[in-house]
N, C-alpha and C positions, 0 to 999 in steps of 0.2 A: 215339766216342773210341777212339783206340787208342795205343800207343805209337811209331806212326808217323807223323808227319805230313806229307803229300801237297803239304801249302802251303807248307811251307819244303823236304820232299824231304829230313828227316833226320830220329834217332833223335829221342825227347824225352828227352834225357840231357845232361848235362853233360859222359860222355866221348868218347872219338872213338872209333866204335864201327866196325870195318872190318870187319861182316859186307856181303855183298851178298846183298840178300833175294828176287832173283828167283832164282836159286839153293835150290833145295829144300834141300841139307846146311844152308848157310848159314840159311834159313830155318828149318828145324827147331832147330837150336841156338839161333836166336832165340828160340823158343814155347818149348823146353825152358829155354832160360838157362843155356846149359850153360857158355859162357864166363863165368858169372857179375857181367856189366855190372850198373852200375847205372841206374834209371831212374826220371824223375819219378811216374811212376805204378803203384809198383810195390807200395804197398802196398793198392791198391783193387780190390776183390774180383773184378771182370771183369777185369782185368789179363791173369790167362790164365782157362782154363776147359775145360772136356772135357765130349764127351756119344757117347752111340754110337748112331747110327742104322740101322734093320735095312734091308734088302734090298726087304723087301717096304711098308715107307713110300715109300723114296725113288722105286719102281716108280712108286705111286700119287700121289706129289707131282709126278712127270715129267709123268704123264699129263694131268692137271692142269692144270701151269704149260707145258707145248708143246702141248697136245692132240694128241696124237701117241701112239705106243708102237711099241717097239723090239722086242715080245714078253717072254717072260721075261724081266727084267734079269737079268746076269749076271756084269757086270762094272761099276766107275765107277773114273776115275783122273782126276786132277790133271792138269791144264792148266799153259800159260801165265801167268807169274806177271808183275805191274806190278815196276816197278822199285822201291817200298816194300812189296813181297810179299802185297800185295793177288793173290788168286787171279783172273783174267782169264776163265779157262775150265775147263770141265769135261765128261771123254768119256763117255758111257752105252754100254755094248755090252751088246745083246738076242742071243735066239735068232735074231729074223730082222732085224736090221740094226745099224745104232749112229746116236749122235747125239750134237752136239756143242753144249754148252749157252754163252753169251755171256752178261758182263755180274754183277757182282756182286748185283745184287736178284736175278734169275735162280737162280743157285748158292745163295744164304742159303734162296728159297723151296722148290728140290726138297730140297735138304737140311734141311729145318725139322724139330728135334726135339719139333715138337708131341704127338707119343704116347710120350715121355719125359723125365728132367729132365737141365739143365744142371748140372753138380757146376761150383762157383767156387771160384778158389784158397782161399777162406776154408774151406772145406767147408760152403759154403751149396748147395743144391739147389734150383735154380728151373724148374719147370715149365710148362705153358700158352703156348710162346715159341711162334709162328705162321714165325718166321724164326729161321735160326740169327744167334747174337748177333752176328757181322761174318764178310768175307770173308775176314782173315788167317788161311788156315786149314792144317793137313796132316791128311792123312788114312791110316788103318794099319787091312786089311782084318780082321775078323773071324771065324774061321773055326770050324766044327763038326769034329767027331770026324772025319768022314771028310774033311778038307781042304777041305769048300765055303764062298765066301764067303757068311754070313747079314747081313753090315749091315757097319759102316766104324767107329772110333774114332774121332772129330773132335777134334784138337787146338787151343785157335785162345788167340787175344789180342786184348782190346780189346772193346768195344759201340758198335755202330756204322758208320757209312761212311768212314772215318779221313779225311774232305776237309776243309780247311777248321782252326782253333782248336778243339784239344781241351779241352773243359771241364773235363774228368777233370786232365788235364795243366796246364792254368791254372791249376788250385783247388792242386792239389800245388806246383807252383813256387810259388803268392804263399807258400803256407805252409810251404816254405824258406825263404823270404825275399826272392824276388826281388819290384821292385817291377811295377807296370800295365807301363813304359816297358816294363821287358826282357822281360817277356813279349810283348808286341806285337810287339818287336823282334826276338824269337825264330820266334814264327811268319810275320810277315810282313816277312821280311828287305827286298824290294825294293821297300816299302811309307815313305813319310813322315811321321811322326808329327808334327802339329804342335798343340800345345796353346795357348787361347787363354783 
């Protein structure tokens, strides 16, 4: 579930939200909510979330999930973003190469904060996650005293592969008050509903 959804290709809000989220500024305003929109899912805990992952995990989840190695990592940046800001790609630069990673399970599994916890907007702290909780993500390097990067702040929104009728989102709308029909009707605009 995320606050985007893939199957209608818009916000899950009631307003008319003109950020474009393949757009990194745009997209970070989104996770930040700095325009302060509002949105059906905005009071459940994965909504947004943050976690910081070191250098030397993401090294060893690279190695891992490509069987490969770049050598030391030394660098990771943000790719290609879908047109609802699902992150597409992600660049690894080593001492002796780079490598460019494809595919959202991809990116969730080298980036996996399994040897730390996830803080959720409620300030719950969940740990043990194998995958980071979705691809809607931006990332802001971390650095030591002498300017080296040690690991990445992940900012992200949503649980899950945002495709498809979000659950998170459905439960929220009925309980505004819209009914099954608009719901349906929201996510699956070019869809016919026929009740018998």
């Amino acid at each position: 579930d995320t606050t985007v959804s893939e199957a209608c290709g818009r916000f899950l809000s009631d307003e008319n939200i003109p950020l474009v989220l393949s757009e990194r500024e745009d997209f970070v305003a989104f996770i930040d909510n700095d325009a302060g929109y509002g949105y059906f899912e905005q009071d459940i805990p994965w909504f947004r979330w943050q976690t910081t992952v070191s250098l030397s995990d993401i090294q060893e989840h690279m190695t891992e999930e490509q069987r490969t190695s770049v050598g030391r990592l030394t660098e990771v940046s943000e790719g290609e973003r879908a047109e609802s800001g699902l992150l597409k790609s992600l660049a690894l630069k080593g001492e002796n190469g780079s490598l460019e990673i494809f595919g959202e399970y991809r990116i969730r599994s080298v980036l996996s904060p399994e040897n730390t916890s996830v803080l959720l907007q409620d300030g719950e702290e969940v740990t043990g996650a194998t995958l980071l909780p979705s691809g809607y993500i931006y990332m802001e390097p971390v650095l030591d005293a002498m300017e080296n990067v040690t690991g990445y702040e992940i900012h992200g929104g949503g649980y899950g592969h945002g495709t498809g009728m979000s659950q998170n989102g459905a439960w929220a709308m009925a309980k505004a008050g819209k009914n099954y029909q608009e719901i349906l009707e929201y996510f699956f605009p070019a869809a016919e509903l026929i009740v018998e």
